[in-house]
C-alpha positions in Angstrom: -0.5 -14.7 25.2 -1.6 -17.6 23.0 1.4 -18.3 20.5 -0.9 -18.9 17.4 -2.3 -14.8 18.1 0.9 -13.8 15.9 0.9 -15.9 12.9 -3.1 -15.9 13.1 -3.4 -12.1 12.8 -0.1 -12.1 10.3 -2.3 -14.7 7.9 -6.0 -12.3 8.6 -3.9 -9.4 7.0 -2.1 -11.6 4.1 -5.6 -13.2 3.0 -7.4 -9.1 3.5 -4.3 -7.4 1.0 -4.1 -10.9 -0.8 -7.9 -10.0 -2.1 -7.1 -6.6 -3.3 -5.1 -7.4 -6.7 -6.6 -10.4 -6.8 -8.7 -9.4 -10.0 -5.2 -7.0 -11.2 -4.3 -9.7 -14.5 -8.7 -9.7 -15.2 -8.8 -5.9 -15.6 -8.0 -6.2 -19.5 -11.0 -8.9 -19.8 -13.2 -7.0 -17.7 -12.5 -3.5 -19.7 -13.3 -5.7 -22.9 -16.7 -6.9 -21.6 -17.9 -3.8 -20.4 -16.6 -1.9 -24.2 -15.0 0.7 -21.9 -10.9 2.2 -22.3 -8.1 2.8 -20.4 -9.6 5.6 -18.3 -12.6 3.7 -17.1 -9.6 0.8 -16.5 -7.9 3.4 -13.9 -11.2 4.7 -12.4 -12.0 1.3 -11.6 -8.6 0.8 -9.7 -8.7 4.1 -7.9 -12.5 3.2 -6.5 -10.7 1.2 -4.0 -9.0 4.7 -2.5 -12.5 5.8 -2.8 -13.5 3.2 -0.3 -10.2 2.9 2.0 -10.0 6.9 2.0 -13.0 7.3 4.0 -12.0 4.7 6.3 -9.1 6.2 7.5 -10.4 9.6 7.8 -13.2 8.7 9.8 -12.6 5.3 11.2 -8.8 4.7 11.3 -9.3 5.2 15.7 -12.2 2.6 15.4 -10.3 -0.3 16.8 -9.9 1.8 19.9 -12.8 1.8 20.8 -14.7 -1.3 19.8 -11.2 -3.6 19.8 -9.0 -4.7 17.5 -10.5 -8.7 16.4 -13.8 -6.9 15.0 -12.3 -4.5 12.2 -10.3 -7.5 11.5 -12.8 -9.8 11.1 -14.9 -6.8 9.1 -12.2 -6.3 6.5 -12.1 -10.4 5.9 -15.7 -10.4 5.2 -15.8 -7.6 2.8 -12.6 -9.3 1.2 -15.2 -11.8 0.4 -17.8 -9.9 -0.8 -16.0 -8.3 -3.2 -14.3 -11.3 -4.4 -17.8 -13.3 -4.6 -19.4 -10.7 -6.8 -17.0 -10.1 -9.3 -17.7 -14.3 -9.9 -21.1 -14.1 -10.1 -21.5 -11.1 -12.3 -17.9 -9.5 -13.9 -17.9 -6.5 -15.6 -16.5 -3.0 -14.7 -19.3 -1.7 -13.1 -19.1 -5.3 -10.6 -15.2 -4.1 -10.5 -15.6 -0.5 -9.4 -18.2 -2.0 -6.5 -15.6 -4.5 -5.6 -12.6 -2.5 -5.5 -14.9 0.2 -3.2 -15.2 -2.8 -0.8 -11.8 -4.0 -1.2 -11.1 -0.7 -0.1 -13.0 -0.1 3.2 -11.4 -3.6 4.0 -8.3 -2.8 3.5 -8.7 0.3 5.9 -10.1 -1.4 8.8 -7.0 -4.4 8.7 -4.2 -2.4 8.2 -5.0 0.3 11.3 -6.3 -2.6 13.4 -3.9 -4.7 12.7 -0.8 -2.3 13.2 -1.6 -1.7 16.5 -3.0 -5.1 17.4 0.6 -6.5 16.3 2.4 -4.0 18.5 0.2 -5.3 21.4 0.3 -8.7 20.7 4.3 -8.8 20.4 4.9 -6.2 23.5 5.9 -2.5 23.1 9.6 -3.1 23.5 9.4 -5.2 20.2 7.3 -2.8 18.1 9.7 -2.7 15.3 9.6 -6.6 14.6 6.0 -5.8 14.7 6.0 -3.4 12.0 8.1 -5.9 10.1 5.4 -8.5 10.7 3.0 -5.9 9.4 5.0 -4.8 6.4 5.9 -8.7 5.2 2.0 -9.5 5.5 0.3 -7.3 3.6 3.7 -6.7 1.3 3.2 -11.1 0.0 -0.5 -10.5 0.3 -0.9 -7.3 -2.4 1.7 -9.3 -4.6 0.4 -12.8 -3.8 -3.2 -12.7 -4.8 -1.7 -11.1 -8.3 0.6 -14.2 -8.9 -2.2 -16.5 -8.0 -4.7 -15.5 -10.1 -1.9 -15.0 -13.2 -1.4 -18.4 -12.5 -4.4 -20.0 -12.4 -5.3 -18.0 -15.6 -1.9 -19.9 -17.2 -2.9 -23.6 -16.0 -7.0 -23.2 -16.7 -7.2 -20.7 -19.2 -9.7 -17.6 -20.1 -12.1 -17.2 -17.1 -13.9 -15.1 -14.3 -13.8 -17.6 -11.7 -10.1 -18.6 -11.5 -9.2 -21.2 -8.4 -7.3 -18.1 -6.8 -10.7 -16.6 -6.4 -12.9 -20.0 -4.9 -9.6 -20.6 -2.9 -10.3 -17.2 -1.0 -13.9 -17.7 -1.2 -13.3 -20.9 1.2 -10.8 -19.4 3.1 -12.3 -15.8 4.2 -15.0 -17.4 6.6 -12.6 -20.1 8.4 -10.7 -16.8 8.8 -13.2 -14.7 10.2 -14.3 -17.1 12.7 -10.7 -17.7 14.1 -9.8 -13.8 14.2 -13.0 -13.8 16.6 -10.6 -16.6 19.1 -7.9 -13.7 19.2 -7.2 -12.3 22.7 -9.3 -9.4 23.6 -7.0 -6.1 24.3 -8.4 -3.1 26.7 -10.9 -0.8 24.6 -11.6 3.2 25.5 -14.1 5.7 25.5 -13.6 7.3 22.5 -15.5 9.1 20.0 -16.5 6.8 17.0 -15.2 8.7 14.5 -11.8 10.1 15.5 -9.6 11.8 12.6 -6.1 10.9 11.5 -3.5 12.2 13.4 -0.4 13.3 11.8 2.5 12.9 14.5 5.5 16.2 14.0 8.3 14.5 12.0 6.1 12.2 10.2 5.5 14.1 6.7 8.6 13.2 5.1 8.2 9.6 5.5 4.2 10.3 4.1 5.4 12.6 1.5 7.9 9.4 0.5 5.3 6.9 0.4 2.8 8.9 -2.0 5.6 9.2 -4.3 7.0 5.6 -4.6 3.3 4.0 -4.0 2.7 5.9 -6.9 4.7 3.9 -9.2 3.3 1.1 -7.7 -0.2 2.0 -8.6 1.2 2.0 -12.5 2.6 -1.0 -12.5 -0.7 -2.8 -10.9 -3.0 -0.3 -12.8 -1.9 0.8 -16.4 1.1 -2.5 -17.1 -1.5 -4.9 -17.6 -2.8 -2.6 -20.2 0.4 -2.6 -21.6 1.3 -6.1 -21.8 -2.2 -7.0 -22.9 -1.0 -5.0 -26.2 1.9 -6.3 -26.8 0.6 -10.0 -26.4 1.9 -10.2 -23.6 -0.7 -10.2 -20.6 0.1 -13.8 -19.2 2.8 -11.6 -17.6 0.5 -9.5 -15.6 0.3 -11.4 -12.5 4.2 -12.1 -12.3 5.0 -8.9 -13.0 2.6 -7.0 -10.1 4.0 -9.3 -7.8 7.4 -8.5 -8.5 6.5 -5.2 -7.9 6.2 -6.2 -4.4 7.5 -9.5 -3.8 11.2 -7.7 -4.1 9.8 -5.4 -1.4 9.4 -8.1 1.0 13.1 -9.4 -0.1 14.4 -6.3 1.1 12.7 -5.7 4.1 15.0 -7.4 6.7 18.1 -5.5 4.9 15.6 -2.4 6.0 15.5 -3.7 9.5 19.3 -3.5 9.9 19.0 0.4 8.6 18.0 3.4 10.7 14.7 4.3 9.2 16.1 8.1 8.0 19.0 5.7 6.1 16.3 3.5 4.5 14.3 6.5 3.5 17.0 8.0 1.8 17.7 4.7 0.0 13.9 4.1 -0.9 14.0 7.8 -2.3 17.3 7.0 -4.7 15.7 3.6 -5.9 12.2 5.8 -7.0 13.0 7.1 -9.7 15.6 4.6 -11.0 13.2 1.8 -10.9 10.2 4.3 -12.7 12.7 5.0 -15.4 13.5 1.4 -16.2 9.5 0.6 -16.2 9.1 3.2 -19.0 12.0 2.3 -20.8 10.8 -1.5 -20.7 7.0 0.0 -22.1 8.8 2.1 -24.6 10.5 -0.2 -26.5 8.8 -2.8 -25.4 11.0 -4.8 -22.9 9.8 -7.8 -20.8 13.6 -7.7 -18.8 13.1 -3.6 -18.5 9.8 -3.7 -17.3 10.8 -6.4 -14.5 13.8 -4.4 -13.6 12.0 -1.4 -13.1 9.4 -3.4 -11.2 11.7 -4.6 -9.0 13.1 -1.7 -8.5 10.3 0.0 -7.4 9.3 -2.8 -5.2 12.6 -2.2 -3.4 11.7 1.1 -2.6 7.8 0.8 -2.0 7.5 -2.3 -0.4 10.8 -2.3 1.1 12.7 0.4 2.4 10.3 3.2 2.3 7.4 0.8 3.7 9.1 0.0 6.9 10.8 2.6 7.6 7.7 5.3 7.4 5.5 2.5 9.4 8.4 1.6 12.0 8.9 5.8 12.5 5.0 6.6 12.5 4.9 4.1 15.0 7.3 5.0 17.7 6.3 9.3 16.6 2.7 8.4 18.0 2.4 5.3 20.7 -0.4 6.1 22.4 -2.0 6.6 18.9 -0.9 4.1 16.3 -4.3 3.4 14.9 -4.7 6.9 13.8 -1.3 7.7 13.0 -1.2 4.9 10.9 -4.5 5.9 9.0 -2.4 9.4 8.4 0.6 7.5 7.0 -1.9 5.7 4.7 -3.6 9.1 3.9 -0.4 10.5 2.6 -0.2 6.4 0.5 -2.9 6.0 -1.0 -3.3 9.8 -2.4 0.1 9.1 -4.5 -1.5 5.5 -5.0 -4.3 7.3 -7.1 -4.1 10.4 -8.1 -1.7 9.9 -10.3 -3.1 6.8 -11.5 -6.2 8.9 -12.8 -4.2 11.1 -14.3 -2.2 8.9 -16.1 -5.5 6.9 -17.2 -6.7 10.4 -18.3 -3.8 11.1 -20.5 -3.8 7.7 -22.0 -7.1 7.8 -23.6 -6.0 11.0 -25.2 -2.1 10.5 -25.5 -1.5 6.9 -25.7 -0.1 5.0 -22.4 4.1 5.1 -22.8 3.5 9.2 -23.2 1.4 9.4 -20.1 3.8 7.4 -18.1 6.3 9.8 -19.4 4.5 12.6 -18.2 3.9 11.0 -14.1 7.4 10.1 -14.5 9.0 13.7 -14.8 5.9 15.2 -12.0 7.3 11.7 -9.8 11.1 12.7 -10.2 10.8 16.7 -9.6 9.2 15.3 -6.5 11.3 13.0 -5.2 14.3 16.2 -6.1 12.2 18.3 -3.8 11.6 16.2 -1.4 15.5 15.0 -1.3 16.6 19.1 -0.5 13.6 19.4 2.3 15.1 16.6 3.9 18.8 18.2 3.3 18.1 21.2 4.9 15.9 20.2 7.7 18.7 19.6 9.8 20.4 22.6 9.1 17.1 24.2 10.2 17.1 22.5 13.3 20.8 22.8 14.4 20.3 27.2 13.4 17.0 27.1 15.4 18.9 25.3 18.6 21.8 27.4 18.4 19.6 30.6 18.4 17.9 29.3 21.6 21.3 28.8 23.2 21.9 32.6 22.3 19.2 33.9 23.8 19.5 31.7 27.1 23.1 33.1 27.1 22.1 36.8 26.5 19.2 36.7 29.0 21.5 35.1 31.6 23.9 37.9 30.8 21.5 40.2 31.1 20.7 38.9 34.2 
């Protein structure tokens, strides 16, 4: 195995997640150009599950059977795409196309590229693999964020920031050297192959829609925020805080047994959701980045890689599509709610709408914490009654 197949496919899948929130700090500009509000602001964002849903229902097994370099290569392009036609013509209808793209993208790379890294680093090592995964796209969704706050900073008011052309020149380098990957065995599989949701798996899912959805806040409805309060050169620092922390924590993650980093990742939720709204409320720049990073520590960190490490071993024969179910269960907290919330601000104003996902978020994450309580009480009564009934029928005997 070639050693640059690692840190190549580690770099397609930073620069694929590194175009997705790449725009994130424009969205007030492009809302302003088009004359459109906060609702239109959130149906733009959510277009991208409207691309990447599809994907993983219907294609998240399509690296089985045509390979792995291909969807990689795919997602790069349409990375591009998007990218280039938001500098050619910006607006919010260009933004909603874009983030539709950004979407399908996103969906090819991140099942490919699961499973690609497993079988790149060997099946004995698929844990470091899912790390590899998780620390990728993790710097990528944050990175391309901070780069495009930053260029806004040193060049001023623009749609065509140098975080944008550097992508632009990077995406078909990129594509051509995913191509030079080594080829892994292919099956005979139907095209389009569901999901598949491996027993033991729904917790971690059910985890990831509810911290993702914070996430989808910050990146979504903060900007709006800041941009109100004068403040929306802090945009792109604060979305990637709200994942760079993530990646901070995600060798602490490692050392955890993935139902231990779960439970931590669940505590952290609504902690780091309450801070964000205090921070909006009052307003706060030190709140709002201390509920950002706390919400990055759960999101990014330890819920991240402990529901992708667990989906993982759950379904080894099947990681493509057990991924794309992981990613169902994601991106449906990663939107939903941010449509909602969009909804309610329009009507209500944005700190009360955040107020309103934040009490649906916490009874949530309250349910969720019991399920997972009595599970293995469940379990432990359901074995015992089996050992009763092998010791009465051998009686009987």
């Amino acid at each position: 195995m070639p050693r640059y197949a690692v840190p190549l496919l580690a770099l397609c899948l930073f620069t694929v997640t590194f175009a997705v929130n790449l725009q994130a700090p424009l969205y007030p500009a492009y809302l302003a150009a088009s004359g459109v509000g906060a609702m239109a602001g959130t149906l733009a964002f959510a277009a991208y599950v409207g691309g990447l849903m599809p994907t993983l229902i219907f294609l998240g097994g399509l690296s089985d059977r045509v390979g792995r370099r291909g969807p990689v290569a795919c997602a790069l392009l349409l990375s591009g795409a998007a990218t280039l036609l938001l500098v050619l013509s910006p607006g919010w209808a260009e933004l909603v196309v874009a983030r539709v793209l950004l979407g399908v993208g996103t969906g090819l790379a991140t099942t490919a590229g699961t499973a690609y890294m497993t079988e790149l680093t060997g099946e004995a090592r698929s844990r470091r693999a899912a790390l590899l995964v998780t620390s990728a796209t993790t710097l990528g969704f944050g990175g391309g964020a901070l780069a495009t706050g930053l260029s806004l900073m040193a060049q001023g008011p623009g749609f065509a920031p140098t975080s944008f052309l550097a992508l632009l020149a990077a995406v078909p380098v990129l594509a051509a050297a995913c191509l030079a990957l080594p080829r892994v065995a292919v099956r005979r599989l139907p095209l389009l192959r569901r999901p598949v949701f491996p027993a033991g798996a729904a917790p971690y899912g059910l985890a990831m829609a509810l911290t993702w959805a914070s996430t989808g806040v910050t990146i979504s409805v903060l900007p709006l925020v800041l941009e109100g309060q004068g403040l929306g050169g802090w945009s792109g620092p604060v979305i990637f805080l709200a994942l760079f922390v993530g990646f901070l924590c995600q060798p602490l993650a490692r050392r955890l047994s993935n139902p231990r980093a779960l439970a931590l990742g669940l505590w952290l939720i609504p902690l780091g959701f309450a801070a964000m709204l205090a921070g909006a409320a009052l307003p706060s720049i030190p709140l709002l980045l201390l509920g950002t990073a706390l919400t990055s520590a759960s999101s990014y960190g330890f819920t991240y890689l402990a529901a992708l490490s667990e989906v993982s071993a759950l379904a080894p024969g099947n990681r493509a599509r057990a991924t794309a179910g992981l990613f169902v269960y994601a991106y449906c907290g990663f939107s939903v709610p941010v449509i909602a919330a969009g909804a309610l601000a329009d009507g209500v104003g944005v700190v009360p709408a955040m107020a309103a996902l934040f009490i649906v978020q916490l009874a949530g994450v309250m349910a969720l914490m019991v399920v997972r309580r009595e599970s293995p009480r469940r379990l432990r009564a359901s074995q015992e009654s089996s050992r009763m009934l092998a010791a009465g029928e051998t009686n009987h005997r």
